[in-house]
C-alpha positions as a Markdown table, in Angstrom:
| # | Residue | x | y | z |
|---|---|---|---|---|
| 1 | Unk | -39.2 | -18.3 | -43.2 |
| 2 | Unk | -39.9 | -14.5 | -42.8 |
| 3 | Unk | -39.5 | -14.8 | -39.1 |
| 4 | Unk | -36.0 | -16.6 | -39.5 |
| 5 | Unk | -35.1 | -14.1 | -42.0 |
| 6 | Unk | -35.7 | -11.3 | -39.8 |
| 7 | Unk | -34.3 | -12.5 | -36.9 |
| 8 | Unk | -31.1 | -13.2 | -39.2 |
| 9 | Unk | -31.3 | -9.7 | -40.4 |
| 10 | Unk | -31.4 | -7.8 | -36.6 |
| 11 | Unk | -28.3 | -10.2 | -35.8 |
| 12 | Unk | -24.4 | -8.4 | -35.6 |
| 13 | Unk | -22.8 | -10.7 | -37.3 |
| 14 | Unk | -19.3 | -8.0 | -37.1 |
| 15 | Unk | -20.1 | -8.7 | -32.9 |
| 16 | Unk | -20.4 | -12.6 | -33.2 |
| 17 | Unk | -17.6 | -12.5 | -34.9 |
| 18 | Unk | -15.7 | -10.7 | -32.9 |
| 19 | Unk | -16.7 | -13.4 | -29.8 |
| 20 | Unk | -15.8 | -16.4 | -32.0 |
| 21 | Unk | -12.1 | -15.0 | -32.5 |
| 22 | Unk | -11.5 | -14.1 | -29.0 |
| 23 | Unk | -13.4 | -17.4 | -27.5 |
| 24 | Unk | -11.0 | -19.3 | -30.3 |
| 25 | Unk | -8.0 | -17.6 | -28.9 |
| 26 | Unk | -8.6 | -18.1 | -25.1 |
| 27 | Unk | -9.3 | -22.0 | -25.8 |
| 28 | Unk | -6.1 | -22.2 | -27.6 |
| 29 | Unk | -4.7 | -20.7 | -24.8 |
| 30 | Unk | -6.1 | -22.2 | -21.7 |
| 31 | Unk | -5.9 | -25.7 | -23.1 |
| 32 | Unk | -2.1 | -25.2 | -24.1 |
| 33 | Unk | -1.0 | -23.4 | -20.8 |
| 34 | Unk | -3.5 | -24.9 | -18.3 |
| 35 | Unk | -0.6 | -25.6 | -15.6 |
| 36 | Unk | 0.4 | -21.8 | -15.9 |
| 37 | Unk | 0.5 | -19.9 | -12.4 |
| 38 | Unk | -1.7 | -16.3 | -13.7 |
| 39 | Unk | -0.1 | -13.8 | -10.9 |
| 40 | Unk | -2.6 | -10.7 | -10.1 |
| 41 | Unk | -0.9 | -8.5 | -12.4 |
| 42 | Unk | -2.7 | -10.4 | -15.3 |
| 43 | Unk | -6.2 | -9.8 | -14.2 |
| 44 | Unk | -7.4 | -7.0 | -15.1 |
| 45 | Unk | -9.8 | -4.4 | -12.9 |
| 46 | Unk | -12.9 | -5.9 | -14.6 |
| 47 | Unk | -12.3 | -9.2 | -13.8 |
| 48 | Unk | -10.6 | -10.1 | -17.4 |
| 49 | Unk | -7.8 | -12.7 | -17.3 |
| 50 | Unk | -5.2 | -10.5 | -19.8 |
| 51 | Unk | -3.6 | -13.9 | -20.7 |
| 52 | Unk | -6.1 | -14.9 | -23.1 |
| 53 | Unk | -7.0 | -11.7 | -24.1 |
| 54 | Unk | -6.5 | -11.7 | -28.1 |
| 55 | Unk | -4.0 | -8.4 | -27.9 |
| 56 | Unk | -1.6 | -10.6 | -25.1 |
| 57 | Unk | -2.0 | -13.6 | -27.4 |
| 58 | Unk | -0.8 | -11.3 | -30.8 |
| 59 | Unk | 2.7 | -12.7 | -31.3 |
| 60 | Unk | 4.0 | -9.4 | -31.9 |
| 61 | Unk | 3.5 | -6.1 | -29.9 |
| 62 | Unk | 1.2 | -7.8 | -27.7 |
| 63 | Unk | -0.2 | -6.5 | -25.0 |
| 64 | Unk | 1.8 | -6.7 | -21.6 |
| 65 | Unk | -1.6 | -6.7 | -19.2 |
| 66 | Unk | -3.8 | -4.2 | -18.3 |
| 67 | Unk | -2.1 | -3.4 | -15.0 |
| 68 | Unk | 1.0 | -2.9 | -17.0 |
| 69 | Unk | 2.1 | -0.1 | -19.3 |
| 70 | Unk | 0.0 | 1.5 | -22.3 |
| 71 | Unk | 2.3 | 0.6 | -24.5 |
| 72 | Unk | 1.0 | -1.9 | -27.2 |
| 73 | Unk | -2.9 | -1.5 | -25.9 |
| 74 | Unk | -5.7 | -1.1 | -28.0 |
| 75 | Unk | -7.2 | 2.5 | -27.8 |
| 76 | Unk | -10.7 | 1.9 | -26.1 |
| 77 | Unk | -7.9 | -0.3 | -23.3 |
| 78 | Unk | -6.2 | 2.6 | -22.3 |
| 79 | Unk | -9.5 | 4.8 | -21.8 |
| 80 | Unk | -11.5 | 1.9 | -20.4 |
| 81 | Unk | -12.2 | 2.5 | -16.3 |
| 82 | Unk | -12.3 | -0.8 | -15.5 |
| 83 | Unk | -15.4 | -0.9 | -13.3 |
| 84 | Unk | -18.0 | -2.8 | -15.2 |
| 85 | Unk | -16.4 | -5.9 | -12.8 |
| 86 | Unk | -19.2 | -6.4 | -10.0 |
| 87 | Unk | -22.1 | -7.3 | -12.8 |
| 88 | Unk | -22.2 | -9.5 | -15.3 |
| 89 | Unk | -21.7 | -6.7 | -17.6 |
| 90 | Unk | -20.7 | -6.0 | -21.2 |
| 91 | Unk | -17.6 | -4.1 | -22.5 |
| 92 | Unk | -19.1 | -2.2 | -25.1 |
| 93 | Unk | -15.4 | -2.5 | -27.2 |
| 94 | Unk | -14.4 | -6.1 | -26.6 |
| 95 | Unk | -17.7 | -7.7 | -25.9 |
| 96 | Unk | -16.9 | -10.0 | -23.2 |
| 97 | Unk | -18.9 | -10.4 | -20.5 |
| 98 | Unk | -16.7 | -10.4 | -17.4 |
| 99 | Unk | -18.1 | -13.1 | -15.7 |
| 100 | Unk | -19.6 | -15.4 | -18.2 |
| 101 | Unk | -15.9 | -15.1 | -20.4 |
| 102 | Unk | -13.1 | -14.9 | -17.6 |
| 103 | Unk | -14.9 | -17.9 | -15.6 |
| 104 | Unk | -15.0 | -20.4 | -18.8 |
| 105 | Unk | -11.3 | -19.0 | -19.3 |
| 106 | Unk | -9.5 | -19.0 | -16.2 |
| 107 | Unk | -6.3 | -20.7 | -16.9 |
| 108 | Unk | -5.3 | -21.7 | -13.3 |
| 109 | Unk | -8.2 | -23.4 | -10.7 |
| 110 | Unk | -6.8 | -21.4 | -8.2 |
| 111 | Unk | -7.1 | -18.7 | -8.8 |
| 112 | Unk | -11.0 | -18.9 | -10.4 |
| 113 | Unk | -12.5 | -17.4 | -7.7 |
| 114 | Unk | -10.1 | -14.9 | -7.0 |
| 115 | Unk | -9.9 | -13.2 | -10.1 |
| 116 | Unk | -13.1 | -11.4 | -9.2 |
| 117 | Unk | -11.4 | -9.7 | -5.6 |
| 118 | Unk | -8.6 | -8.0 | -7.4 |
| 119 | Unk | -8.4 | -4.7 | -6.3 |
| 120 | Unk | -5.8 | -1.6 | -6.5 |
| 121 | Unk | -5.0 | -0.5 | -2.9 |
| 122 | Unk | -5.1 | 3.2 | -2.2 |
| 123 | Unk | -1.9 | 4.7 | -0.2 |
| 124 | Unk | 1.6 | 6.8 | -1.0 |
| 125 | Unk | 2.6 | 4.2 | -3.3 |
| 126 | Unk | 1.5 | 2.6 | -6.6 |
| 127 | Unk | 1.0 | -1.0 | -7.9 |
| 128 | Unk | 0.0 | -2.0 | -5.1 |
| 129 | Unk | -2.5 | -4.6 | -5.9 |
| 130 | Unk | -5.0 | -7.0 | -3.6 |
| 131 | Unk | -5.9 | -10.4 | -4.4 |
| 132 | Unk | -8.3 | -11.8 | -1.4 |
| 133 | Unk | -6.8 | -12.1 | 1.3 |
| 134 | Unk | -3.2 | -11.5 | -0.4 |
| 135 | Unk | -1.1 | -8.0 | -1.2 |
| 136 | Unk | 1.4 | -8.2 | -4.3 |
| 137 | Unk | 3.5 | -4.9 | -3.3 |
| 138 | Unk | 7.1 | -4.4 | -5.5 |
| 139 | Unk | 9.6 | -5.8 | -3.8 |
| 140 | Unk | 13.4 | -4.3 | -3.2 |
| 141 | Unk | 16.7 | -5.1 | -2.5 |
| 142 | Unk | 15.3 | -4.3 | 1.5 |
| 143 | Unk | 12.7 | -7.1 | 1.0 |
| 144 | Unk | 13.8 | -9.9 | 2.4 |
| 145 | Unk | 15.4 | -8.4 | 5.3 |
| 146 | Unk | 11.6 | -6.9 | 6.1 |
| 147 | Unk | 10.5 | -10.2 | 5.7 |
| 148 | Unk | 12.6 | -12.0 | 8.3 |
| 149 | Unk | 11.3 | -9.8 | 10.7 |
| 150 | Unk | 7.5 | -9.8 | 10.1 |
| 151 | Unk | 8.4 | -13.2 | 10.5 |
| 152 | Unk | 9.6 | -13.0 | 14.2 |
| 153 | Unk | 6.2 | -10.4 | 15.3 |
| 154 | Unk | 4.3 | -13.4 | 14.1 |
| 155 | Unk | 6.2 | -16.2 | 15.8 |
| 156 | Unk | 6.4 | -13.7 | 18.6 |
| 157 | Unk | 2.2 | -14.1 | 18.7 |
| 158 | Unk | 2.3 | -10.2 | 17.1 |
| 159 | Unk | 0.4 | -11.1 | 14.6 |
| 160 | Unk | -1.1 | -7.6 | 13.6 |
| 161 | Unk | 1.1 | -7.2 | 10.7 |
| 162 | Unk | 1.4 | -8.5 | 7.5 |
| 163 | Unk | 2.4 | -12.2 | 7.5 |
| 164 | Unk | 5.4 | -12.4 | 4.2 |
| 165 | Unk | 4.4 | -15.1 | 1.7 |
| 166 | Unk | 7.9 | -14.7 | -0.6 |
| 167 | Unk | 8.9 | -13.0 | -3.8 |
| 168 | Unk | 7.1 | -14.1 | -6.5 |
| 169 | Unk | 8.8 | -14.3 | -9.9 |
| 170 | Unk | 7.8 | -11.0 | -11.3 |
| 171 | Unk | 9.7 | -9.0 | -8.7 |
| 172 | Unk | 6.4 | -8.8 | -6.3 |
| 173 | Unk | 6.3 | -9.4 | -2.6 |
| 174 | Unk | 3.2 | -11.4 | -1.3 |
| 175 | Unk | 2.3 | -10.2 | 2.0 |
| 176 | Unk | -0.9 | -10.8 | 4.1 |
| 177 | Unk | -3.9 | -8.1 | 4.3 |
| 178 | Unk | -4.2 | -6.2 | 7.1 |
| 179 | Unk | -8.3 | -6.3 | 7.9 |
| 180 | Unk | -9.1 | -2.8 | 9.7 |
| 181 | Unk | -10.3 | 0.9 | 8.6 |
| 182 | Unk | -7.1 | 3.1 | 6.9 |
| 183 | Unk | -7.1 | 7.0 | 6.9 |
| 184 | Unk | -4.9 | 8.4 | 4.0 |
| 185 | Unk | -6.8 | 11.8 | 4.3 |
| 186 | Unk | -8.7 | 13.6 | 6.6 |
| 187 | Unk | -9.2 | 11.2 | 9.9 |
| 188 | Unk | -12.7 | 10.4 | 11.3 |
| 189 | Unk | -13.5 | 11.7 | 15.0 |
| 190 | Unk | -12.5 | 8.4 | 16.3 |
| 191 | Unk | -9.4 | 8.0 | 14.6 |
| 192 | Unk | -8.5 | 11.7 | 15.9 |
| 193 | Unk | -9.9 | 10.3 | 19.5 |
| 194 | Unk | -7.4 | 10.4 | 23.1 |
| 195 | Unk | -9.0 | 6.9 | 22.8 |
| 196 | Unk | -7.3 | 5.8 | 20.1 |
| 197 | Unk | -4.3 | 7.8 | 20.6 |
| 198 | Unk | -4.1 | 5.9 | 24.1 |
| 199 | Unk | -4.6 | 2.5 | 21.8 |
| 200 | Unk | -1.8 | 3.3 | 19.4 |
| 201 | Unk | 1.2 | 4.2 | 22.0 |
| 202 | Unk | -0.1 | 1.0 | 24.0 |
| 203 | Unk | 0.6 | -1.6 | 20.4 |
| 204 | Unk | 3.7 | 0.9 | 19.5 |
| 205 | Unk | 5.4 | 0.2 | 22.9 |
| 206 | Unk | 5.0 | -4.1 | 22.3 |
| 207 | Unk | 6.2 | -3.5 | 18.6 |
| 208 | Unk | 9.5 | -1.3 | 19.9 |
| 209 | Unk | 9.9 | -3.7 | 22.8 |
| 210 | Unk | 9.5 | -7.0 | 20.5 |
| 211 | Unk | 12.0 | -4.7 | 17.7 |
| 212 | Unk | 14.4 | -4.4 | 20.8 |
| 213 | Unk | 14.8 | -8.1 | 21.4 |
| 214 | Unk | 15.2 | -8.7 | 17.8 |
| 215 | Unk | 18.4 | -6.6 | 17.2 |
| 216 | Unk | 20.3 | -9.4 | 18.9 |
| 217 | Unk | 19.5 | -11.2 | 16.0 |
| 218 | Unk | 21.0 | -9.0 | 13.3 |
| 219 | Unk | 24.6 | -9.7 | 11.7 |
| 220 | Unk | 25.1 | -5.7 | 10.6 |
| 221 | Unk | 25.3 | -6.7 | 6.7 |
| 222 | Unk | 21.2 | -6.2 | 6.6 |
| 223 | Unk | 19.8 | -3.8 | 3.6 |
| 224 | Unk | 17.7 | -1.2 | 4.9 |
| 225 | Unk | 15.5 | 1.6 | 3.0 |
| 226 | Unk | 16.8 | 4.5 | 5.3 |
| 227 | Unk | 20.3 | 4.5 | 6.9 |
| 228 | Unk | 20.4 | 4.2 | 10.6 |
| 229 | Unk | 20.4 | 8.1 | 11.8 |
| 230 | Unk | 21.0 | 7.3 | 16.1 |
| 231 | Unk | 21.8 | 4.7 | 18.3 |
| 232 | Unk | 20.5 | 0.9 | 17.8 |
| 233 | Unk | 17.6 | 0.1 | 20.6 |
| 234 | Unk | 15.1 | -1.3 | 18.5 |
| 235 | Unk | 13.8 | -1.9 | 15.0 |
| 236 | Unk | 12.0 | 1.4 | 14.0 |
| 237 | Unk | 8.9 | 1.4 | 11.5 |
| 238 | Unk | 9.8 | 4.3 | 10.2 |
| 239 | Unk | 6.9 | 6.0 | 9.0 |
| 240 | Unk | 3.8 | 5.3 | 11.9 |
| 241 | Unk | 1.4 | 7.4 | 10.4 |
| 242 | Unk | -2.7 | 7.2 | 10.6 |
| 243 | Unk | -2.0 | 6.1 | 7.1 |
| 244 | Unk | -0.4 | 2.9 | 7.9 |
| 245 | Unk | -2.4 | 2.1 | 11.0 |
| 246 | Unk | -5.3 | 0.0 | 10.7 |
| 247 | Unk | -8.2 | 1.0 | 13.1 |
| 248 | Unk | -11.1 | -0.8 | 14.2 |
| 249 | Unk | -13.3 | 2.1 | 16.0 |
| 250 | Unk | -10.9 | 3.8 | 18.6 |
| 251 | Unk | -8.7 | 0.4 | 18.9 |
| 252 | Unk | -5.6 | 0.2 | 17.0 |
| 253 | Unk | -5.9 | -3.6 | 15.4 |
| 254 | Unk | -3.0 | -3.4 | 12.7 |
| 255 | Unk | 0.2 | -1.7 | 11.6 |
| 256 | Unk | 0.8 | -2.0 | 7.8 |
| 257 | Unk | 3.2 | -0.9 | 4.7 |
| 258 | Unk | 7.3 | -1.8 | 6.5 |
| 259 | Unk | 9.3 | -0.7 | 3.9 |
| 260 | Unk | 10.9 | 2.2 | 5.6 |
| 261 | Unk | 12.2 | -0.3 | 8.2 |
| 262 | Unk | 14.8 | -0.3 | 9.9 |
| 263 | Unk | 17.3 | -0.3 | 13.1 |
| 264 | Unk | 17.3 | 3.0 | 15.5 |
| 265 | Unk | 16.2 | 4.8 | 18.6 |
| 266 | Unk | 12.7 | 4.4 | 20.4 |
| 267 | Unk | 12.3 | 8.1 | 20.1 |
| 268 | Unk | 13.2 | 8.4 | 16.1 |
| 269 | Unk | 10.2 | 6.3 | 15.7 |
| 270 | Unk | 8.1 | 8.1 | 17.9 |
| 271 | Unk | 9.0 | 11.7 | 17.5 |
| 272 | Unk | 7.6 | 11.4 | 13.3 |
| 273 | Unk | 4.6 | 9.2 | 14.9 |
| 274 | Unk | 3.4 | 11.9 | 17.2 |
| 275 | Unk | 3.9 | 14.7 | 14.5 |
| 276 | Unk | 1.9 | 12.9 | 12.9 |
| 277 | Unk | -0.7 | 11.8 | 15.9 |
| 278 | Unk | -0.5 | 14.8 | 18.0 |
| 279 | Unk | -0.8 | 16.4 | 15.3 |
| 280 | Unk | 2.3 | 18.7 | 15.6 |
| 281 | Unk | 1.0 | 20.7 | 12.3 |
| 282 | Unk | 0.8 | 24.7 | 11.6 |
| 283 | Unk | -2.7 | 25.2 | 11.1 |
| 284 | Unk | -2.3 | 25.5 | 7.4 |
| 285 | Unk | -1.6 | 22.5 | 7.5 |
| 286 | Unk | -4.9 | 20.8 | 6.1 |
| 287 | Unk | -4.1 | 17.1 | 8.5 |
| 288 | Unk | -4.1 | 19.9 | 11.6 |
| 289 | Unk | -6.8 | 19.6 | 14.2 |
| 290 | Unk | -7.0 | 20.2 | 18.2 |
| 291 | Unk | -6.1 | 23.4 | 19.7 |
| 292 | Unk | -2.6 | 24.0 | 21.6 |
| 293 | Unk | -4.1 | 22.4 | 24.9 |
| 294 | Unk | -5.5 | 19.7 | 23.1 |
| 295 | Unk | -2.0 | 18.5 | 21.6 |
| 296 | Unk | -0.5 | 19.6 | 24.8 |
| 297 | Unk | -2.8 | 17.1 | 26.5 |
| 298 | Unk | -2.4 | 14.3 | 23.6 |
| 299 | Unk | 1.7 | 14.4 | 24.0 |
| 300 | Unk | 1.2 | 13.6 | 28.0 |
| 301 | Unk | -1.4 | 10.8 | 27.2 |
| 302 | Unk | 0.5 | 9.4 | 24.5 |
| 303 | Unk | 4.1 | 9.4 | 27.0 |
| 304 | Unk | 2.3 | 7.9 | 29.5 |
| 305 | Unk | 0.4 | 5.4 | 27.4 |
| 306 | Unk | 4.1 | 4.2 | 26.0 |
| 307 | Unk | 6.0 | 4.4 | 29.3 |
| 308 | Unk | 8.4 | 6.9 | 30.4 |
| 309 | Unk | 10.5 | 3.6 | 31.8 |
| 310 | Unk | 12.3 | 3.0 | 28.3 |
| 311 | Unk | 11.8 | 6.7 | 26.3 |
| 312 | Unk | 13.2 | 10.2 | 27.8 |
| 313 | Unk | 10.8 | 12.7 | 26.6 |
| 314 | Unk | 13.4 | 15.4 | 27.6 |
| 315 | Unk | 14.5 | 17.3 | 24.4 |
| 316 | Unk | 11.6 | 15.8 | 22.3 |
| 317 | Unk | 10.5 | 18.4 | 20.1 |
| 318 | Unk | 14.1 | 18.9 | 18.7 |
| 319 | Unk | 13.5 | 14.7 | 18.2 |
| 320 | Unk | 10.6 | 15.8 | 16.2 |
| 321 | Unk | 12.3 | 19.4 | 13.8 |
| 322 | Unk | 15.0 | 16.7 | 13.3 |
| 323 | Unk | 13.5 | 13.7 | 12.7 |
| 324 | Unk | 11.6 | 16.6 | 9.9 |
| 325 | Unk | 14.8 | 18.2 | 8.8 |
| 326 | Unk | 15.7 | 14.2 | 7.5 |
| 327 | Unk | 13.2 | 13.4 | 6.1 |
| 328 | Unk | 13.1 | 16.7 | 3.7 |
| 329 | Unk | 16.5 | 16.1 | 2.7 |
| 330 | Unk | 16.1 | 12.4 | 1.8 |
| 331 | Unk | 13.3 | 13.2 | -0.2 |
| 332 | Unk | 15.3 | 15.9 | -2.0 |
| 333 | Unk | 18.4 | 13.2 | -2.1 |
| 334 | Unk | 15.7 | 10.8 | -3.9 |
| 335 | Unk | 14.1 | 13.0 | -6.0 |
| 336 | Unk | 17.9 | 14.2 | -7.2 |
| 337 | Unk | 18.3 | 10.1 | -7.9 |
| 338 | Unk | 15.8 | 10.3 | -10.3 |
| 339 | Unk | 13.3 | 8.4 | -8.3 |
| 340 | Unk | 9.9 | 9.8 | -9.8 |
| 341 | Unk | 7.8 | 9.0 | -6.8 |
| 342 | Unk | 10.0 | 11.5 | -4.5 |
| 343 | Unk | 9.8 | 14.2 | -7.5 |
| 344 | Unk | 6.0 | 13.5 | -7.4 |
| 345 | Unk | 5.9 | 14.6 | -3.9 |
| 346 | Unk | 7.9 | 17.8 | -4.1 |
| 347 | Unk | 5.5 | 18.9 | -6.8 |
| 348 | Unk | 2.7 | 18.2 | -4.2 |
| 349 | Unk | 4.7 | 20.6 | -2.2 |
| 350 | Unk | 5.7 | 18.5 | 0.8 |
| 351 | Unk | 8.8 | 19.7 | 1.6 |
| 352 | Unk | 7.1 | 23.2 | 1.6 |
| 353 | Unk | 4.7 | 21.8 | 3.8 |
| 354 | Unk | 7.3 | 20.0 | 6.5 |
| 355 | Unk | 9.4 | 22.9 | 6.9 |
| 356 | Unk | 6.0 | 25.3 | 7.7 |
| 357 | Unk | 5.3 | 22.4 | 10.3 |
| 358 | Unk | 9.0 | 22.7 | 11.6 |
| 359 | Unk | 9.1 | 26.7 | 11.6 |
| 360 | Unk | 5.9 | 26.1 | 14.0 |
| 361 | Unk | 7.2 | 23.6 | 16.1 |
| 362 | Unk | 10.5 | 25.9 | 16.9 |
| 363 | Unk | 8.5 | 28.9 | 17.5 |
| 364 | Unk | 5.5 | 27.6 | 19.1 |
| 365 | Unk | 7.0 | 24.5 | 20.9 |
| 366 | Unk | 10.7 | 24.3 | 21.3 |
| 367 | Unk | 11.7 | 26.9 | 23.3 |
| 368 | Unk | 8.6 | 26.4 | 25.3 |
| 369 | Unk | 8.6 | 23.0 | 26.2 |
């Protein structure tokens, strides 16, 4: 009896407790909703299915999710890092295991092994989330239009792009990953390689000649992120940088993030591409690398990589100051609209940054080309 009693005593009752409620709670809920669909956006970093989490199940100021706002969370939510998801570790605050809890919870067979491959996708954008093999990106009035043609790459056999699964009903695309290495900062030695320069003019020239046949198939009423700024020859990406090219080694295997699609010139496209490739940067410029030969070199490899056949390189570094001079005063049009994201990247100083790189380009390039 001593034994029992001590073992009773070194028990936290306050902690068992605490389980009971919450296991009582995601019963209640998993029994009474088991045909719901649980999108990505209620799982949350740790592996925790939010929607039978006892603060979503309060009936009043509950919890939205733990990808959504802060409003309505519990104070150790909002400071919790959500990385304790790879072990079957403990949350010191809500005592759930992550595994052990979220496995005898999971409200949706589908998704019961996927809960545990959530992951927040780094880039220029946020709530970007990834789900397995699936990318929940918000979606816009543009969407659908963007998904019409990924559609066509991939009936086309271009199938190094997303693939569009729909709009789910929370206002999220769902859009295929992209496998292959992503540079959103400073580029490995490959990635800055003739090699792989060579690779990406070679997939750039089959996506504008694939975008070229598909303008024949658009009615004129389409919604586009960016206006058309020049002539219609093919469907321009609109922002081919490293950071939405997906490398594999010094081989270009995948071209991500189509938002900023849209209808244009072959040489719109490429002149922000090879500002970016080149690069065509001052050299305060912390993405700048290669000397004056070496970019002199990479603009002849890339040209005749692409072809020469369907682009005139004539006049191509005022292509590239004006391609610059658009994009500064969209994002000051933007940020004017009250889109935060655009405010965001004036406070970074971009603008400050693209009009150093176009004062270089006119005195170190333009008149000397």
């Amino acid at each position: 009896m001593e034994r029992i009693k001590d073992v009773l005593d070194k028990i936290d009752w306050n902690k068992i407790l605490t389980l009971l409620i919450v296991l009582m709670c995601q019963e209640r809920r998993v029994y009474m909703k088991l045909h719901d669909n649980i999108g990505s956006i209620m799982f949350a970093p740790c592996g925790m299915n939010c929607k039978v989490c006892y603060r979503h199940l309060k009936p009043k100021k509950s919890c939205k999710g733990c990808l959504c706002s802060d409003e309505d969370k519990p104070e150790h939510c909002r400071k919790c890092s959500g990385i304790i998801s790879l072990h079957d570790a403990e949350c010191s605050e809500c005592h759930l295991k992550t595994r052990s809890s979220t496995s005898a919870a999971a409200g949706s067979h589908h998704e019961k092994e996927a809960r545990f491959m959530i992951e927040h996708l780094d880039g220029g954008r946020d709530n970007i989330i990834k789900n397995n093999d699936i990318v929940y990106r918000p979606s816009h009035e543009w969407t659908s239009n963007i998904h019409d043609f990924l559609r066509y790459l991939h009936k086309c056999g271009f199938v190094k792009v997303p693939f569009p699964h729909g709009i789910n009903e929370d206002g999220q695309e769902l859009v295929s990953f992209v496998d292959g290495e992503v540079f959103n900062n400073e580029l490995s030695q490959d990635a800055r390689s003739d090699d792989t320069l060579i690779s990406f003019a070679k997939f750039i020239r089959k996506f504008h000649d694939l975008g070229a046949d598909y303008i024949e198939c658009l009615n004129g009423n389409e919604k586009w992120m960016l206006p058309v700024q020049t002539e219609i020859e093919t469907m321009c990406h609109g922002d081919l940088a490293p950071y939405n090219t997906a490398l594999e080694g010094k081989r270009v295997v995948g071209l991500i993030d189509f938002d900023t699609l849209h209808p244009g010139s072959r040489i719109w496209d490429v002149s922000y591409a090879l500002y970016r490739w080149i690069p065509l940067m001052s050299e305060d410029n912390p993405e700048n690398f290669g000397t004056r030969s070496d970019k002199s070199r990479r603009i002849e490899l890339f040209f005749d990589a692409y072809g020469t056949d369907v682009i005139d390189r004539e006049g191509f570094f005022d292509w590239v100051i004006r391609r610059l001079e658009y994009l500064v005063s969209y994002i000051k049009q933007e940020a004017n609209n009250g889109d935060e994201s655009f405010e965001q990247h004036i406070n970074d100083g971009h603008i400050k940054s693209y009009l150093e790189d176009v004062k270089y380009i006119s005195e170190q390039w333009q008149d000397k080309a």
